[in-house]
C-alpha positions as CSV (number, residue, x, y, z in Angstrom):
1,X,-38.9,-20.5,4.1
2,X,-37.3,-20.2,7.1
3,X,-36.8,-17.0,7.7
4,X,-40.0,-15.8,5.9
5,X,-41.7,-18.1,8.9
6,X,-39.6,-16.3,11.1
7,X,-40.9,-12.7,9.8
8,X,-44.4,-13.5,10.2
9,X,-44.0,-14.5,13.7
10,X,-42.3,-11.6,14.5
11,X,-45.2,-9.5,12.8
12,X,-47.7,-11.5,14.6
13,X,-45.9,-11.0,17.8
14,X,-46.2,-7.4,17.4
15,X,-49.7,-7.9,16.3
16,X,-50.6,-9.2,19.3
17,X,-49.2,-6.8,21.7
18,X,-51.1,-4.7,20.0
19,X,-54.5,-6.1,20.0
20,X,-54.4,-7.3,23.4
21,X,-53.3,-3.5,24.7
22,X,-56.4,-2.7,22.9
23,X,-58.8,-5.2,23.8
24,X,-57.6,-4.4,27.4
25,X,-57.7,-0.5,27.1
26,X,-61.8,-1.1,25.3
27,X,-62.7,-3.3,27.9
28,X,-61.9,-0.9,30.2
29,X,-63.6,1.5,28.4
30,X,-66.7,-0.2,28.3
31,X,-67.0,-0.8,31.7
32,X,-66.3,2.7,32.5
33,X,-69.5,3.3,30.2
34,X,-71.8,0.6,31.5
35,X,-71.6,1.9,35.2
36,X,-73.1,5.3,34.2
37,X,-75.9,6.3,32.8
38,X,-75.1,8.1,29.6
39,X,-77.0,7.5,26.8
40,X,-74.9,7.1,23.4
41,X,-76.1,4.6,20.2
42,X,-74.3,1.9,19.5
43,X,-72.5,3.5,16.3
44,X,-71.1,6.1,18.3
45,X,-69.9,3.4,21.2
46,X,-67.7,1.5,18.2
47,X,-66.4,4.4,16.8
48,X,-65.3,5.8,20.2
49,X,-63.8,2.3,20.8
50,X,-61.8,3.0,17.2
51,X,-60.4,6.2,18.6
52,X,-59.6,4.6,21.7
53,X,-57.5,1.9,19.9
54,X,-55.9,4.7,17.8
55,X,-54.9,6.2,21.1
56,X,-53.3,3.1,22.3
57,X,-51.4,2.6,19.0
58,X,-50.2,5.9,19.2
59,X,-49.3,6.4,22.8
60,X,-47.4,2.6,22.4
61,X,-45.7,4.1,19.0
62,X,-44.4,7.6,20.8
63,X,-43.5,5.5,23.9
64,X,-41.7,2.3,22.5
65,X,-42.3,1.7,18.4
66,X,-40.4,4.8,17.0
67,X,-37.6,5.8,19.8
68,X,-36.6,2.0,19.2
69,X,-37.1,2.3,15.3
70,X,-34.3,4.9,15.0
71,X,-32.1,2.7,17.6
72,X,-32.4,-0.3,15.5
73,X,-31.7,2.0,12.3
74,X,-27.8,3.3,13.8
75,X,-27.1,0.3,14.4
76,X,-27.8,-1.2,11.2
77,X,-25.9,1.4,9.8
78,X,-23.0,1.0,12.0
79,X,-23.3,-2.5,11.6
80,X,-22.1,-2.1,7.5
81,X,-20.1,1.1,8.5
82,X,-22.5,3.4,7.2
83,X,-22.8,5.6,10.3
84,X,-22.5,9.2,9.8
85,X,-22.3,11.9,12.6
86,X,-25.6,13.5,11.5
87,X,-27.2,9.7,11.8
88,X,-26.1,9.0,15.1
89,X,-29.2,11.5,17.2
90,X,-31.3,10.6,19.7
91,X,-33.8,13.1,20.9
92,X,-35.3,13.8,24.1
93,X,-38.0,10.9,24.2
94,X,-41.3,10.9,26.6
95,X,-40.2,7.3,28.1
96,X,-37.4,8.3,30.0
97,X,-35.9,4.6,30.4
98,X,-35.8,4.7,26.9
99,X,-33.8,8.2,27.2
100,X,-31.0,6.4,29.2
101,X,-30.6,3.5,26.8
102,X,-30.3,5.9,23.6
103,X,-27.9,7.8,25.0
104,X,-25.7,4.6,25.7
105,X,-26.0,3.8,22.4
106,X,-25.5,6.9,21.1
107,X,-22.1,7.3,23.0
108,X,-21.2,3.5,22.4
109,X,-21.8,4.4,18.6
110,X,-20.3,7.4,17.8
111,X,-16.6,5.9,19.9
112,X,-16.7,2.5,18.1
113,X,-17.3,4.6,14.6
114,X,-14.3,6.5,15.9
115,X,-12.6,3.3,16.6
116,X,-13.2,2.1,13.5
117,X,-11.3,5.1,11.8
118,X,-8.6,5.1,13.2
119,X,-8.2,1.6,12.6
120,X,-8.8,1.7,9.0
121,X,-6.4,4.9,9.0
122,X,-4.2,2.6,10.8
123,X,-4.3,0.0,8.0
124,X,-3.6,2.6,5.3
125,X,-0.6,3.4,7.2
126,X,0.4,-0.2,7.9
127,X,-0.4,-0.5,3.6
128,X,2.4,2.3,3.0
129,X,4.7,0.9,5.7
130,X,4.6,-2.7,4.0
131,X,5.2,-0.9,1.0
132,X,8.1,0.5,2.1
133,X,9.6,-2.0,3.3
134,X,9.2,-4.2,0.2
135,X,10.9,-1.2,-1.7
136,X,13.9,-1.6,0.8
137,X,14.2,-5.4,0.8
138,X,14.7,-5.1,-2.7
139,X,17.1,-2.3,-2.9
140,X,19.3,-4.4,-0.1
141,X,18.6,-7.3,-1.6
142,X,19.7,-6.1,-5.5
143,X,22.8,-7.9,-6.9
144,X,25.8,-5.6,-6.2
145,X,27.5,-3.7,-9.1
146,X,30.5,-6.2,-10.0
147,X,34.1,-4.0,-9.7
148,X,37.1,-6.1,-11.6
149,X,39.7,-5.5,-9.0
150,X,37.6,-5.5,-6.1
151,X,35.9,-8.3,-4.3
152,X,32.7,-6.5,-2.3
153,X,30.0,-8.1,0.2
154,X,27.5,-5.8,1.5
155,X,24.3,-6.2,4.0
156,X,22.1,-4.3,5.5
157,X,19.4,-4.9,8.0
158,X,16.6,-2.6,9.4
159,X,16.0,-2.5,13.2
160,X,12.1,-2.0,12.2
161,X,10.1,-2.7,9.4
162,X,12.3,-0.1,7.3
163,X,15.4,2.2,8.5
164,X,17.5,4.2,7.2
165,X,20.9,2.3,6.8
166,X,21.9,1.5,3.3
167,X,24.5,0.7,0.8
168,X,25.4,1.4,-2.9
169,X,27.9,0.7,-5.9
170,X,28.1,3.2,-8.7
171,X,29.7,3.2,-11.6
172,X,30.6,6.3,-13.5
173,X,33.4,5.8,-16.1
174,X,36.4,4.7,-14.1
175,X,35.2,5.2,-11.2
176,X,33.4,3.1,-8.8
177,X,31.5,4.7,-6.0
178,X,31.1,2.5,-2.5
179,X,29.4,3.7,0.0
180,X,27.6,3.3,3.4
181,X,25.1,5.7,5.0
182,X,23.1,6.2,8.1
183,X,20.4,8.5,8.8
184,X,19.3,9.8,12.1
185,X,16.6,7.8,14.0
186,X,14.5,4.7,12.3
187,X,11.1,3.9,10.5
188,X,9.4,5.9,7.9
189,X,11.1,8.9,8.0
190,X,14.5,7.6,7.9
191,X,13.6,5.1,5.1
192,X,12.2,8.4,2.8
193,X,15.5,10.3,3.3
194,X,18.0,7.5,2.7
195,X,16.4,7.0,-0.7
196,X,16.1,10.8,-1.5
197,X,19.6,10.7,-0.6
198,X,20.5,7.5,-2.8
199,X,19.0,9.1,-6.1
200,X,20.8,12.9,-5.0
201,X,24.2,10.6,-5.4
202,X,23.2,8.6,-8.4
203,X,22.2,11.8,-10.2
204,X,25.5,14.3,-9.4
205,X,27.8,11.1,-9.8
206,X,27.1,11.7,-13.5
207,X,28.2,15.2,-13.5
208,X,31.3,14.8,-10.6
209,X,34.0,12.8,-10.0
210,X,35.2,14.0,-6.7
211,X,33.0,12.1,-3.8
212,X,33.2,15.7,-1.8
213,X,31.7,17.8,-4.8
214,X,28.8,14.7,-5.2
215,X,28.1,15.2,-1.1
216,X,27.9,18.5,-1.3
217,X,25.4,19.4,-4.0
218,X,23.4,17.0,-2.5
219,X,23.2,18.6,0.6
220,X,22.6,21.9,-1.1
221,X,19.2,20.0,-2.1
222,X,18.6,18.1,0.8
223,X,19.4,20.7,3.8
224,X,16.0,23.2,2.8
225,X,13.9,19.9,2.2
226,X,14.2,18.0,5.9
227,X,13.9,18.9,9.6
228,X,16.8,20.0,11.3
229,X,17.1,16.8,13.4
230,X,17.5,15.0,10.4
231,X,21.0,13.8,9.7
232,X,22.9,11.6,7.4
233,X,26.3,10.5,8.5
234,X,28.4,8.5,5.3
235,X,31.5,6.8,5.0
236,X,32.4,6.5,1.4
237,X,35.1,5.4,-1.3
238,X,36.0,6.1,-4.9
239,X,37.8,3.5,-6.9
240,X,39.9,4.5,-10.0
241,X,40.1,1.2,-11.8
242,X,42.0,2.5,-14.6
243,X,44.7,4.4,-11.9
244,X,44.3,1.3,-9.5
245,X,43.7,4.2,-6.7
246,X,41.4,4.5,-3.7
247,X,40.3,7.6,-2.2
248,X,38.0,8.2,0.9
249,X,35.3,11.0,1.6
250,X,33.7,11.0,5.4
251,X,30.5,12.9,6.3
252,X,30.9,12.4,10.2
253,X,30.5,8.5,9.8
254,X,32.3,5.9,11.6
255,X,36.0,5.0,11.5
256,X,37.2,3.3,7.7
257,X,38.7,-0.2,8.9
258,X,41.2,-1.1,6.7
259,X,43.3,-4.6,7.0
260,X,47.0,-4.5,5.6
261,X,47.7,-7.8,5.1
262,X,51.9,-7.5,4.8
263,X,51.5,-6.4,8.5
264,X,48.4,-8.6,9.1
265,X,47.1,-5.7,11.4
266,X,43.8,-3.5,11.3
267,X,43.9,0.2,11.6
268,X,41.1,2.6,12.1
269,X,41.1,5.9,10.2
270,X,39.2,8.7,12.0
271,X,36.2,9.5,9.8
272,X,36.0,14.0,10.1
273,X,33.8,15.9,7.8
274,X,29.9,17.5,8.5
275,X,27.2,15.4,8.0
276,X,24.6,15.6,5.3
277,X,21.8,18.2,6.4
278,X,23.7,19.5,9.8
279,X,24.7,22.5,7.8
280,X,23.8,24.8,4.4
281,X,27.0,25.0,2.5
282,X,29.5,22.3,2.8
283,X,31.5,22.7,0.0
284,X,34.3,23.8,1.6
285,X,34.3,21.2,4.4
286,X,34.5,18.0,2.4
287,X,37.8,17.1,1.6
288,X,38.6,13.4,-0.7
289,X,41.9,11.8,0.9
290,X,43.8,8.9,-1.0
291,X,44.5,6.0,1.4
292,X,47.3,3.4,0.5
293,X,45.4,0.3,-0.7
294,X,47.4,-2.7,-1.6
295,X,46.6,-6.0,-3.3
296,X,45.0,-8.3,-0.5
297,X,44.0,-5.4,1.5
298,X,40.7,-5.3,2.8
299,X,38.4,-2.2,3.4
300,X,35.5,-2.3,6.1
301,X,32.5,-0.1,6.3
302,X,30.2,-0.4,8.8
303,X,26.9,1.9,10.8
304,X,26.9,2.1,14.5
305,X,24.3,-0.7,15.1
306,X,27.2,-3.1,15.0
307,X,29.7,-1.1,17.7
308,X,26.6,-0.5,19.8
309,X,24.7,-4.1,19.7
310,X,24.3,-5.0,22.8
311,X,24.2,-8.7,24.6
312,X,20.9,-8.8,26.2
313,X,17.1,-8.7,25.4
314,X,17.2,-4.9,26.4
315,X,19.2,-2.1,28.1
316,X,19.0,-2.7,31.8
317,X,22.3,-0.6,32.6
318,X,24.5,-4.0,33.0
319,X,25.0,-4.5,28.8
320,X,27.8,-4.4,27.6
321,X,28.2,-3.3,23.6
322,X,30.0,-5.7,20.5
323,X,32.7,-2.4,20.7
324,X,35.3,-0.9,17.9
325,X,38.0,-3.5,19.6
326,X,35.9,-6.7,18.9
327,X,35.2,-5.8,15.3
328,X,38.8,-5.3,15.0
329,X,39.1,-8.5,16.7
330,X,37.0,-10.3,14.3
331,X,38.8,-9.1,11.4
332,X,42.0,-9.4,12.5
333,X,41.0,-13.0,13.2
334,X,38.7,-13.7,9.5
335,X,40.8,-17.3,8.7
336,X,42.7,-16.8,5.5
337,X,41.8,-18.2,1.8
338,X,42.4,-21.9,1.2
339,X,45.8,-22.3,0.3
340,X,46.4,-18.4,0.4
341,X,48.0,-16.2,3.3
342,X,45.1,-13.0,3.1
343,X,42.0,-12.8,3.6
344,X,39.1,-12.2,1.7
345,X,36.1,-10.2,1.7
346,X,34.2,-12.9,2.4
347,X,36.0,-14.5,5.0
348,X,35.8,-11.1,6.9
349,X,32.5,-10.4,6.3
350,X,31.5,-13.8,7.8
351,X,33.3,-13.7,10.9
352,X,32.3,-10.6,11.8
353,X,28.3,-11.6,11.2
354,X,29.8,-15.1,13.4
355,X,31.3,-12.4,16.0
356,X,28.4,-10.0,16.3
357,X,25.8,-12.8,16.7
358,X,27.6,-14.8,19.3
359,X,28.0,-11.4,20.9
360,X,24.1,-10.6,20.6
361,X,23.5,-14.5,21.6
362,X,19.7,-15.7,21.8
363,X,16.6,-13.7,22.6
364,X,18.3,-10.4,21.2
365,X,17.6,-7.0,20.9
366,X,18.5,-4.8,17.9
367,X,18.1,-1.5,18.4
368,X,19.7,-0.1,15.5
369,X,20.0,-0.7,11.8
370,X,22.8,-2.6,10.8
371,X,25.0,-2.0,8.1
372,X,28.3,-3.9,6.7
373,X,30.6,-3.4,3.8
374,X,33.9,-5.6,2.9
375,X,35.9,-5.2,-0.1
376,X,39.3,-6.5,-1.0
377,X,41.9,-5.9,-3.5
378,X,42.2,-8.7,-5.3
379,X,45.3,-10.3,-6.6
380,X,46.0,-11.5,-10.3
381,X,46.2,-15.2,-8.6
382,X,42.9,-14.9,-7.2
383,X,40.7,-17.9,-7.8
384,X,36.5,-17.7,-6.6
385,X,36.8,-21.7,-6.0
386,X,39.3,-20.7,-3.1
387,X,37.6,-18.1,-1.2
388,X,34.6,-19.3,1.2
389,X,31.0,-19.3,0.7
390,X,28.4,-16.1,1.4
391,X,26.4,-18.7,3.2
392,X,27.1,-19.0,6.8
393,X,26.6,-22.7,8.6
394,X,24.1,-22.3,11.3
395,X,26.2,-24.0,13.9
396,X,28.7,-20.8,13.4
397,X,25.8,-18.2,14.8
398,X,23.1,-18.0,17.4
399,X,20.0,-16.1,16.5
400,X,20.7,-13.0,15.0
401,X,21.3,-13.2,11.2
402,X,20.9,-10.8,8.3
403,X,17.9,-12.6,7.2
């Protein structure tokens, strides 16, 4: 009832204007009439009076009624986000106040309609973005491929809402494939090549053995297929759990890390190689190398957002970066097993995350992805009670974390 009562008011508003424009503009009229001496009937008087008010509601219409008609109109439209280009017109009107305030409109209109696209396109692309990164979280967060004689801990962790660090285990056979990779830059583009990448590997590691053949038949698809800035750099290891043999296959990573725990010393292993997409044919380039892996040894792969994590909120020219020698620092000094004298995977894993996020301390800035790999050659006395939990103690870190 309410707003019907408020209708009618409106209408009788309206009426009103009208009548008393009219009753003003006869009046007038009339006394135009009665100071001369023209002879007309009365008939003819009231009909010229209806003509007259005709006029007024006309003149009133053209003037104010229909330019603010059409107003009221684009906005409504605009209001549900029904606007179309062709809607939003305002012709040259006779009240040129009016003139002035459709034009306003009309711009104001036709930039918040454009402002409204873009933010809707905006959402689709924040949709696919989310998307993404759901599709990541759960590939990094996947339970890893168990490997008898190995013990492995990997994480990963995007700078951005998705990146293109990652990690993998594959098993074909005997073998088991271990690898880390980075690609060139962050976000979107980064994300989509690492997992074109990921299923290259997964597919050709059913038809090689030989980490150099897999790299390079994947390149021979990827190269043609991404920009020429686009790069993948990989560090990667086969295991032979039948031969009990390691081998290593670099495509311009980082160094390979490896522990020896008779001489209870870390040494770094110069990664050579091309990375994926830098060139057509690698074939030739891409050699596998065995490295001496004993029982209690530990292997660690890693991407350059833990060397170049830096200890402040953001580069201001006086921060310093966590560095090759501190991660060799924090795995020379990962505390032993319980009752053991090696290490585990575990135990080096955790102190370097401990390391690396004292390093970055609070209020951080990470401005790459971050990538880590441990494994370790277990003994035959090797008991899971012994070794340390993948749960780090809050009171052992500041504010960055893998979570």
């Amino acid at each position: 009832m309410g707003k019907l009562f408020k209708k009618i008011s409106q209408s009788v508003m309206r009426a009103d204007v009208f009548i008393v424009l009219i009753l003003i503009s006869n009046t007038l009229l009339y006394w135009f009439w009665n100071g001369r001496d023209i002879s007309i009937s009365t008939t003819e008087f009231w009909l010229l009076m209806l003509i007259n008010s005709f006029f007024v509601v006309g003149v009133i219409n053209k003037f104010y009624e229909w330019p603010i008609g059409i107003l009221k109109k684009n906005i409504q439209l605009f209001v549900v986000w029904e606007l179309k280009d062709d809607n939003i017109f305002f012709q040259q009107w006779i009240n040129p106040r009016l003139n002035y305030v459709g034009t306003f409109f009309w711009r104001a209109l036709k930039t918040l309609r454009s402002i409204h696209d873009e933010f809707m396109h905006g959402k689709d692309i924040k949709s696919e973005v989310n998307l993404a990164s759901e599709l990541q979280w759960k590939l990094l967060k996947k339970k890893l491929l168990e490997v008898p004689s190995l013990n492995i801990v990997a994480r990963s962790t995007p700078a951005w809402e998705v990146g293109g660090d990652s990690y993998d285990i594959i098993m074909q056979n005997d073998n088991y494939y271990i690898y880390v990779w980075d690609a060139t830059g962050h976000g979107v583009w980064a994300w989509f090549v690492m997992v074109m990448v990921n299923a290259l590997i997964a597919g050709f590691s059913k038809i090689y053995a030989s980490w150099a053949d897999i790299l390079a038949s994947t390149n021979d698809i990827l190269k043609p297929r991404i920009k020429s800035n686009i790069l993948m750099s990989m560090l990667l290891v086969r295991w032979d759990e039948k031969q009990q043999r390691i081998f290593m296959t670099w495509a311009w990573h980082e160094y390979l890390l490896i522990y020896k725990n008779k001489s209870e010393k870390c040494h770094m292993i110069k990664s050579w190689g091309l990375a994926l997409g830098m060139t057509k044919n690698i074939h030739k380039l891409l050699k596998e190398r065995e490295i001496q892996f004993e029982k209690n040894d530990v292997i660690v792969l890693y991407s350059d957002g833990i060397t170049e994590a830096i200890d402040r909120p953001q580069k201001d020219g006086k921060e310093k970066m966590f560095g090759e020698q501190k991660l060799i620092e924090a795995i020379e000094e990962a505390p032993n097993m319980k009752w053991k004298k090696h290490k585990s995977a575990i135990s080096v894993f955790n102190n370097i995350t401990i390391e690396l996020s004292k390093h970055m301390w609070y209020k951080y800035a990470q401005l790459d992805d971050i990538t880590l790999t441990t494994i370790h050659y277990k003994d035959e006395y090797y008991n899971k009670e012994d070794d340390f939990s993948t749960k780090i103690a809050d009171d052992f870190i500041t504010e960055w974390n893998w979570d």
